[in-house]
N, C-alpha and C positions, 0 to 999 in steps of 0.2 A: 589766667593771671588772677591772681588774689591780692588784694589789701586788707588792711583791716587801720580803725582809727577808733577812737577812746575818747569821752569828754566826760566831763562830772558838771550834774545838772544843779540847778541851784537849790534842789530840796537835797544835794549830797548823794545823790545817785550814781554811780559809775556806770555808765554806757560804753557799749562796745558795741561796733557794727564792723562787721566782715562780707566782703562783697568778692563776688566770683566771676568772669567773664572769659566766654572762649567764645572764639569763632573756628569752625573747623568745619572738613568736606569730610564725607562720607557716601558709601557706595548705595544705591536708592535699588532695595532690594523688595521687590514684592512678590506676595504670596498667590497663584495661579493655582488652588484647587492641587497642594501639595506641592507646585513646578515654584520652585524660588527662581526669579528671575534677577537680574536686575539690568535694571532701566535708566544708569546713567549717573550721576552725582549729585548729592544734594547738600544746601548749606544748611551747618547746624548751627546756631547762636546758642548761648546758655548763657542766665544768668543766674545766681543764685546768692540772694540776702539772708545773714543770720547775724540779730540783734541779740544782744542781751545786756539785763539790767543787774546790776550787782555779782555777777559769772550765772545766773542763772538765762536760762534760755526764755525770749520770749514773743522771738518771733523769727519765722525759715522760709521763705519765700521764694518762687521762679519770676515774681512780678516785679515791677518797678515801683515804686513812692507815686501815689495819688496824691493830687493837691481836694483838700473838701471844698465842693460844690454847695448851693443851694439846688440845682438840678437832679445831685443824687441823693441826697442828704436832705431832703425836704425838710422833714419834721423835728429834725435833731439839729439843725446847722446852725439853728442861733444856739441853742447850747452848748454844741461843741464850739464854738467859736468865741464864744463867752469864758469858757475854759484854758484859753490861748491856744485850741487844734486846730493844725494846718494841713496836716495831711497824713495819711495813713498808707503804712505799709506791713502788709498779709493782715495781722489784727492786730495790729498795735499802731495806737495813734501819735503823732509826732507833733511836737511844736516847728517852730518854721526855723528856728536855728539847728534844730536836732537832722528838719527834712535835709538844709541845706549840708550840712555836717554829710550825708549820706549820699546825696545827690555829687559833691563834691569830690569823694569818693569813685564814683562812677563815673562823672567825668573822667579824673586825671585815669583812670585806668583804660578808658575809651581812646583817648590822647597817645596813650603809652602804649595800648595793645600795634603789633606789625601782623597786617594783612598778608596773606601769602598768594602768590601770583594764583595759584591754583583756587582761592578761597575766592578774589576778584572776578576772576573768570567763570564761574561757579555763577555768583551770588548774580552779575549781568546777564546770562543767561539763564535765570529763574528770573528776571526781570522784566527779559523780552517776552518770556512766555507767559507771565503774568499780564502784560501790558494785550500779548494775543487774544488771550483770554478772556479779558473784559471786553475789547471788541467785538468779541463771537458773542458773549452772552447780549451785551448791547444789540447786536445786530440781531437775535431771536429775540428778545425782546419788542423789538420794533416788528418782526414778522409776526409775531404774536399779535400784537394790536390792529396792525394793519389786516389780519385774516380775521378777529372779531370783528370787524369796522365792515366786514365783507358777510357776516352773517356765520360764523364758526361760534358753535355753541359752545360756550364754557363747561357746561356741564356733560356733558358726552363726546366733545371732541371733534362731530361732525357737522357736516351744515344739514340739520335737519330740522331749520328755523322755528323753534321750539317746540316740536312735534316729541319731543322725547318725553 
């Protein structure tokens, strides 16, 4: 689903921002040393942002609208900030009316997009396995600790209490 929304900034700028969104399933096909297999379903999300100031293009994005940090933006953040920038999206920076202009966008398309039974189904089981997932790693992770804590040398792998 696409939108697209227009405002005129007060230096007389005409902005246009066009926002793209699909959720969709597709067949989770991998590559076996030439053997295409596939493995099951996977969900695809897409987003895709494209700005432009006066019909020229000036920014094409897969990312969301960043609100500016002092965390990422150390050095520059009182001066962008100074400038009235709120946040940035691909590289182009936005005031906080322009972000919300955009984000608004995204919203109502979010709101309006219909989930498809198969897309639901899909997306909760990438969830479960997601959720199994961190559990296993959690769970090596703690056997990890526990077999250092037992004398397993980090550096070679073996208990061969730093003899290596």
């Amino acid at each position: 689903m696409t939108r697209t929304t227009s405002w005129t900034t007060d230096r007389g700028n005409k902005i246009t921002a066009s926002v793209t969104i699909s959720h969709d399933v597709e067949d989770n096909n991998i590559n076996l040393d030439g053997h295409v297999s596939n493995v099951g379903k996977i969900t695809v999300d897409t987003l895709w942002i494209v700005v432009t100031v006066n019909g020229s293009q000036k920014c094409s994005t897969s990312a969301m609208p960043t609100i500016i940090t002092k965390e990422w933006y150390s050095r520059d953040y009182d001066r962008l900030v100074s400038k009235g920038i709120y946040a940035r999206v691909g590289d182009m920076y936005l005031s906080k009316d322009q972000y919300n202009q955009i984000m608004d966008l995204i919203n109502s398309i979010n709101a309006e997009i219909n989930l498809t039974p198969e897309y639901i189904a899909t997306k909760k089981a990438e969830e479960k396995t997601d959720a199994q997932q961190k559990l296993n790693d959690d769970q090596e992770r703690e056997d990890y600790q526990r077999q250092l804590k037992n004398g397993l040398c980090p550096k070679c792998g073996t208990y061969c209490y730093g003899d290596c």
